[in-house]
TORDRENFI-929044 format. One record per residue (C-alpha): residue number from 1; residue in three letters; x, y, z. Coordinates in pm, 1 decimal, always signed. Each point is the difference from the previous one (the first is absolute). Layout:
% residues N
[NUM, "ALA", [X, Y, Z]];
...
***
This chain:
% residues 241
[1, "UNK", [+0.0, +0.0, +0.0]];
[2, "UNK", [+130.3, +341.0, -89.6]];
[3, "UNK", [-48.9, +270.9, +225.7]];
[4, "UNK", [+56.6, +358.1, -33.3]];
[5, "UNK", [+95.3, +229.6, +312.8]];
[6, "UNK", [+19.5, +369.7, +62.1]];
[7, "UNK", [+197.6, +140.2, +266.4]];
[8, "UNK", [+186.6, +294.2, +67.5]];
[9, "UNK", [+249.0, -131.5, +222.5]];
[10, "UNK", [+273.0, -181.0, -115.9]];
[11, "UNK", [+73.0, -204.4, +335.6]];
[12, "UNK", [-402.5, -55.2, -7.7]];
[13, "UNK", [-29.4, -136.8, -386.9]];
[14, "UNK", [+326.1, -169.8, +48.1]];
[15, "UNK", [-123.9, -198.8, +299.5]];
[16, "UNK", [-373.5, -34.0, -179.8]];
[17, "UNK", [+199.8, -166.0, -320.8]];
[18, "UNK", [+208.5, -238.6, +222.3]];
[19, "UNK", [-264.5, -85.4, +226.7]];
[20, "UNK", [-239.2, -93.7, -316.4]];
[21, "UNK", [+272.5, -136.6, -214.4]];
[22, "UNK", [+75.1, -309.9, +304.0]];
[23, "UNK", [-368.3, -27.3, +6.0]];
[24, "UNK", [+0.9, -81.0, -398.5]];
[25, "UNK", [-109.3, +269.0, -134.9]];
[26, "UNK", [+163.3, +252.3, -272.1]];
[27, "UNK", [-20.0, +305.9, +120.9]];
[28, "UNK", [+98.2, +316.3, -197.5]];
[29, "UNK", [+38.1, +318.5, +205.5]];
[30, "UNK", [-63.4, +402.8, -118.2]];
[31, "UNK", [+86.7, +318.9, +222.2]];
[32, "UNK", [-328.3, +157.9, -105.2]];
[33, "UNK", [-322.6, -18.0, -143.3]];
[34, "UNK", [+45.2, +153.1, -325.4]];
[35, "UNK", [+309.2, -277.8, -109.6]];
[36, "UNK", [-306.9, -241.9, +105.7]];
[37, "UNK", [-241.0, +156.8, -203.5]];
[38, "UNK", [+250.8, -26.2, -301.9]];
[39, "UNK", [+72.3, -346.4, +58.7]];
[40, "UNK", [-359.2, -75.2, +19.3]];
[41, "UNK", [-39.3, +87.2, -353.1]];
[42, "UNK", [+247.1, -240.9, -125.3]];
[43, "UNK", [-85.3, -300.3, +193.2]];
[44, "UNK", [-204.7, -207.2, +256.4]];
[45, "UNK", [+42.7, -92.0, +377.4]];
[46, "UNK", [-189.9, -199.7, +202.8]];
[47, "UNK", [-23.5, +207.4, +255.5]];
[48, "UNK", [+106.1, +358.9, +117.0]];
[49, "UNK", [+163.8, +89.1, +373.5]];
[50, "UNK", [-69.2, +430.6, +71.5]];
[51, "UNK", [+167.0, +192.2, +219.8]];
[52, "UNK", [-296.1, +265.1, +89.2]];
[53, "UNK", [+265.9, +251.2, +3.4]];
[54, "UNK", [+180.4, +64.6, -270.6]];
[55, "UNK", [+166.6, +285.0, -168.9]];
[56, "UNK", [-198.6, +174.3, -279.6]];
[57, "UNK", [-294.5, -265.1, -96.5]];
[58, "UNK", [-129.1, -97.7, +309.8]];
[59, "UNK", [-78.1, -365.4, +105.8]];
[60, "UNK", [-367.7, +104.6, -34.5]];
[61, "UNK", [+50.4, +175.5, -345.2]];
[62, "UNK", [+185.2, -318.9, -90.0]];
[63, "UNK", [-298.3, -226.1, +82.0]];
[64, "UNK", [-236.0, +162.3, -122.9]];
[65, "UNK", [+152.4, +30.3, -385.1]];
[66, "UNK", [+72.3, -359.1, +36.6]];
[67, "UNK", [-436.6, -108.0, +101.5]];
[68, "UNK", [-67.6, +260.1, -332.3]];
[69, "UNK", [+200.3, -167.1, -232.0]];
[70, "UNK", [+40.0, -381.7, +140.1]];
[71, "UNK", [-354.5, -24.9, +198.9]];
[72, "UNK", [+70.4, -222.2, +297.9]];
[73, "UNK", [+281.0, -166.1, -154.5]];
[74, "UNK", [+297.0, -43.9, +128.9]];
[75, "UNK", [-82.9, -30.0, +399.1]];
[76, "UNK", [+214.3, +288.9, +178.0]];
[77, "UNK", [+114.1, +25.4, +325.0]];
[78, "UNK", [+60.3, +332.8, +157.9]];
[79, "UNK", [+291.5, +60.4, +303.4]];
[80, "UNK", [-65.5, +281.3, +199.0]];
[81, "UNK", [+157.9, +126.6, +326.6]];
[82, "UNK", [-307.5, +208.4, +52.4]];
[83, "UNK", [-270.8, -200.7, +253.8]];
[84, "UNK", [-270.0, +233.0, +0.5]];
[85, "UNK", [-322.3, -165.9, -106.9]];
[86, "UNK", [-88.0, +247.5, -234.3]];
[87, "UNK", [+334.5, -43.2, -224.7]];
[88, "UNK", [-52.3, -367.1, -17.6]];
[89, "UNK", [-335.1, +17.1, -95.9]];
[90, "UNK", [+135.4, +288.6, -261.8]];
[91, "UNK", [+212.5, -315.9, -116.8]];
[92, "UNK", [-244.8, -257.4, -14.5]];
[93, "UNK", [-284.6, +215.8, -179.8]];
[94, "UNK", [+230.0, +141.6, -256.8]];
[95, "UNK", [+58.0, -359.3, -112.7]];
[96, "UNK", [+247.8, -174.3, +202.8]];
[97, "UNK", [-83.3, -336.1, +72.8]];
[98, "UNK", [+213.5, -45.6, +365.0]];
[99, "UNK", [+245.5, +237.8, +180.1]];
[100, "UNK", [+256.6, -67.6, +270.3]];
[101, "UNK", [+165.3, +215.3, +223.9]];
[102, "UNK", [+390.1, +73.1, +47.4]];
[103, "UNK", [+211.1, -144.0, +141.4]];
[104, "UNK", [+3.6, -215.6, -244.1]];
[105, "UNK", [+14.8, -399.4, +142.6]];
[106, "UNK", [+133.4, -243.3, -241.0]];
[107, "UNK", [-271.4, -282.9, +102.3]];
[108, "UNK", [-269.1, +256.6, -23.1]];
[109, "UNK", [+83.8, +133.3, -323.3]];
[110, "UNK", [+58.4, -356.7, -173.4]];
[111, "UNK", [-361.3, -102.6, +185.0]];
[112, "UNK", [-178.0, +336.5, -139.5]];
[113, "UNK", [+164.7, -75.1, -411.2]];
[114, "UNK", [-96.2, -365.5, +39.7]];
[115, "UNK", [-387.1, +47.6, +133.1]];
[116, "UNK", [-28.4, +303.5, -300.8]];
[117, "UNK", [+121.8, -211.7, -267.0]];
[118, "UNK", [-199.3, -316.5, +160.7]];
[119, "UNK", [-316.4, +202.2, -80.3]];
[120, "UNK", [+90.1, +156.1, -312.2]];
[121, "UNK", [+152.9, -299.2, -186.6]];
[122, "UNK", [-193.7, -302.5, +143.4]];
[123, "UNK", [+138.9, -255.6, -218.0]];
[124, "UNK", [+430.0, +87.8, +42.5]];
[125, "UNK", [-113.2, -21.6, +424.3]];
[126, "UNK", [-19.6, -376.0, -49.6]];
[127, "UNK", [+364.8, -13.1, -59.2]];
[128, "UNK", [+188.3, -107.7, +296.3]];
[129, "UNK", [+414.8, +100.7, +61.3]];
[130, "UNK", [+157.5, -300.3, +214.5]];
[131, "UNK", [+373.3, +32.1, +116.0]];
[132, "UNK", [+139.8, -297.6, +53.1]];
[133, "UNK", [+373.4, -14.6, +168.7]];
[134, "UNK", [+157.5, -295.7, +141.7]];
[135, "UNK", [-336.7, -141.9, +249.1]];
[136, "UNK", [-169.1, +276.5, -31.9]];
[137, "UNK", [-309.4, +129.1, -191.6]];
[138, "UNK", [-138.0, +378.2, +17.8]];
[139, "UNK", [-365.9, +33.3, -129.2]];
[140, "UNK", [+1.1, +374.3, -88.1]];
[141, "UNK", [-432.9, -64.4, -66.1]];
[142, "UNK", [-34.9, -144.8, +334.4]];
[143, "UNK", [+239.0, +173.8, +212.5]];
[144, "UNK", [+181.7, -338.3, +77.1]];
[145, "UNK", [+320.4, -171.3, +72.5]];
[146, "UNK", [+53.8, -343.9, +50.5]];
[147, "UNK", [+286.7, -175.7, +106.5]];
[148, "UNK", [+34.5, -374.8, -141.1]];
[149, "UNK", [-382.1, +20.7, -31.2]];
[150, "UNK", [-113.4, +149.6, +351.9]];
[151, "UNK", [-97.0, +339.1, -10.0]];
[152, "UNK", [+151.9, +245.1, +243.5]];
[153, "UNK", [-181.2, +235.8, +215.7]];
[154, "UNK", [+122.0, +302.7, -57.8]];
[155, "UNK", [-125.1, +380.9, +93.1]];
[156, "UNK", [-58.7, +234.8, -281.4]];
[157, "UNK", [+286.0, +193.2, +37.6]];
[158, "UNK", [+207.2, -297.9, +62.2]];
[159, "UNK", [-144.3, -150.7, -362.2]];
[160, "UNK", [+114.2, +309.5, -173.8]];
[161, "UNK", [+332.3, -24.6, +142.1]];
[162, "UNK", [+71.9, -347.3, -116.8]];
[163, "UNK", [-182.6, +59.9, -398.6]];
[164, "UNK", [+240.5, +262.8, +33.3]];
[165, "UNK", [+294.3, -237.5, +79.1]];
[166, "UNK", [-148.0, -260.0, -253.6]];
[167, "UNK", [-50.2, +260.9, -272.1]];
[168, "UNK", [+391.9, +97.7, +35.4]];
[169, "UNK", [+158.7, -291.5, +37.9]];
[170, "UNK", [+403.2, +35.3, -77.9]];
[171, "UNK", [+22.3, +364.7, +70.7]];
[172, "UNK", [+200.0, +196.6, +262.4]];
[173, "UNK", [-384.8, +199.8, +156.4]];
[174, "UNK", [+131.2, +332.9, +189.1]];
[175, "UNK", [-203.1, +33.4, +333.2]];
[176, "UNK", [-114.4, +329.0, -138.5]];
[177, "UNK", [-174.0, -133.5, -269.6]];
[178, "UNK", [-124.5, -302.3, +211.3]];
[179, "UNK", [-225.4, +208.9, +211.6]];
[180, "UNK", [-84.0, +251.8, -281.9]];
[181, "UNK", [-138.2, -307.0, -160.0]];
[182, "UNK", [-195.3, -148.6, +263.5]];
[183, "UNK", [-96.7, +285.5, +200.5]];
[184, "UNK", [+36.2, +309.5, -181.7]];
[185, "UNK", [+238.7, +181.2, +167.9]];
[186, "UNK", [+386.5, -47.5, +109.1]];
[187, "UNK", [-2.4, -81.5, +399.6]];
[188, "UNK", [+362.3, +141.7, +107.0]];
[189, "UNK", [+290.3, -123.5, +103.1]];
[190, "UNK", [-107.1, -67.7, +326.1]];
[191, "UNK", [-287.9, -213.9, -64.9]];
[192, "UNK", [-25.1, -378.7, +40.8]];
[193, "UNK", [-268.5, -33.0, -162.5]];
[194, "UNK", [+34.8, -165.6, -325.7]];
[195, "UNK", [+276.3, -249.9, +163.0]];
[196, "UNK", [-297.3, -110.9, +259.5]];
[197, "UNK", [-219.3, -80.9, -320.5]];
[198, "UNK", [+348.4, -137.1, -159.4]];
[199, "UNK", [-0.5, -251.1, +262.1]];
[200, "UNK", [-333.6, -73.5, +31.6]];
[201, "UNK", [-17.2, -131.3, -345.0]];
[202, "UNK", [+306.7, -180.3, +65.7]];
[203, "UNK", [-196.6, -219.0, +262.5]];
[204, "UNK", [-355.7, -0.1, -183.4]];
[205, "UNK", [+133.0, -96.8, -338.4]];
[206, "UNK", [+292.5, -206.9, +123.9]];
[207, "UNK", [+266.5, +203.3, -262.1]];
[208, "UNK", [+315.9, -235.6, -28.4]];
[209, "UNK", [+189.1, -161.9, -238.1]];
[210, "UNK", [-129.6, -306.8, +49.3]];
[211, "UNK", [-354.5, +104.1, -88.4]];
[212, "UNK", [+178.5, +182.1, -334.8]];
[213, "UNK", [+64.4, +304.6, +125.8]];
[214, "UNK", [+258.0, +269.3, +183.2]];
[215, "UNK", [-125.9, +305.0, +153.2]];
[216, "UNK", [+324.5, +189.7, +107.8]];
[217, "UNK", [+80.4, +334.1, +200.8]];
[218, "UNK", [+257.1, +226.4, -166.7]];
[219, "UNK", [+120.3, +189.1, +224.4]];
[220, "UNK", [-83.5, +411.0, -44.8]];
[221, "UNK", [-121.5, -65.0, -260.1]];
[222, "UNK", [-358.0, -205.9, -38.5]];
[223, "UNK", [-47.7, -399.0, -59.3]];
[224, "UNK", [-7.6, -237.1, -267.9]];
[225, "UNK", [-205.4, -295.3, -111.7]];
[226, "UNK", [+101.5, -246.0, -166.5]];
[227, "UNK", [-129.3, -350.8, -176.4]];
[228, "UNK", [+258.9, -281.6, +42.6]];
[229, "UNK", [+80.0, -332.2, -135.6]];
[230, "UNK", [-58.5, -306.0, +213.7]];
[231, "UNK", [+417.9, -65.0, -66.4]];
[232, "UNK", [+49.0, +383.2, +148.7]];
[233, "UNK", [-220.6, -81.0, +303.5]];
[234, "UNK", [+175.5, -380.8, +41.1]];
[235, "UNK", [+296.2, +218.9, +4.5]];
[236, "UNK", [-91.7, +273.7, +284.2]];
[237, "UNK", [-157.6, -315.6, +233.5]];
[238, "UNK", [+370.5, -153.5, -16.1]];
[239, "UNK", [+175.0, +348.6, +112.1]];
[240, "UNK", [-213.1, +13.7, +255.3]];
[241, "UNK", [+11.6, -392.0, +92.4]];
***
């Protein structure tokens, strides 16, 4: 699915396009509503993300040329820091179909695209993504993981984490972009949290080599996970042995 954002802020459409592109989506970012409106012209997206404030043509300008010249396709959803009733429902009756409010949450946004293009494209929603690495299986439909067939309990934020993990598999993942991912915002030096959910999943979704994978800490830097051979994990049992 292609999907077209607008967004004024580069750290904000940069973390919008990395946040949609793990999710499986192709996302293709503009600064402001008039490059939009241009590339509208020349070609199709499934659906539209609209920052309400925008330079020049406004996120409700935007919208409403799009519901004059496309009708009520494609389903857009509008971002808005703004939590006054009366500029949401300014959204929503120009012709948004959904808004959500910054800071932007990685799980939330993925969960708001999916639901919009669920209802809008009925028949592509019955496609199901499964990630299989070493014993495990992620059901991006169902919001499942299973390991060697049982499926782990897992809290939501704790899911998003590891389809994080799962989606990345093989890179170096600064901490930074870790939490930006999973809860919208860097948490500091300081904070502890993302190693507390880090270890969690370590004991819900048993993540060793023996099971196919490595999850490793690099130090100052972030972690990594990786998928590994049953001959890689034979080795690792022996050094420890």
């Amino acid at each position: 699915m292609r999907i077209a954002s607008v967004e004024d802020d580069p750290d904000q459409a940069e973390l919008i396009r990395q946040i949609l592109g793990e999710a499986g989506f192709e996302c293709e970012s503009f600064a402001n509503g008039a490059d939009l409106l241009r590339a509208l012209r020349e070609r199709a997206y499934d659906l539209l993300l609209v920052d309400w404030q925008l330079p020049g043509t406004s996120g409700y300008e935007l919208v409403s040329w799009v519901r004059q010249k496309s009708g009520n396709m494609p389903p857009i959803l509008f971002v808005t820091s703004r939590t006054a009733e009366a500029d949401i429902v300014d959204g929503l009756t120009v012709g948004a179909d959904d808004y959500m409010l910054k800071p932007i949450r990685a799980g939330e946004l993925v969960a708001r695209v999916r639901s919009l293009l669920r209802r809008a494209y009925p028949e592509a929603a019955q496609e199901v993504e499964l990630i299989r690495r070493g014993s495990y299986t992620v059901d991006t439909h169902a919001r499942t993981i299973t390991v060697g067939g049982e499926a782990a309990v897992l809290s939501p934020r704790e899911y998003e984490l590891a389809l994080f993990l799962f989606r990345n598999t093989g890179r170096l993942l600064a901490r930074e972009v870790m939490e930006q991912a999973v809860w919208g915002r860097a948490m500091g030096a300081g904070s502890r949290t993302l190693d507390t959910h880090i270890s969690r999943l370590r004991l819900k979704l048993a993540l060793r080599p023996e099971n196919g994978v490595r999850l490793t800490s690099v130090y100052s830097h972030g972690y990594r996970f990786e998928e590994v051979s049953a001959a890689e994990a034979q080795a690792d049992e022996d050094r420890d042995a």
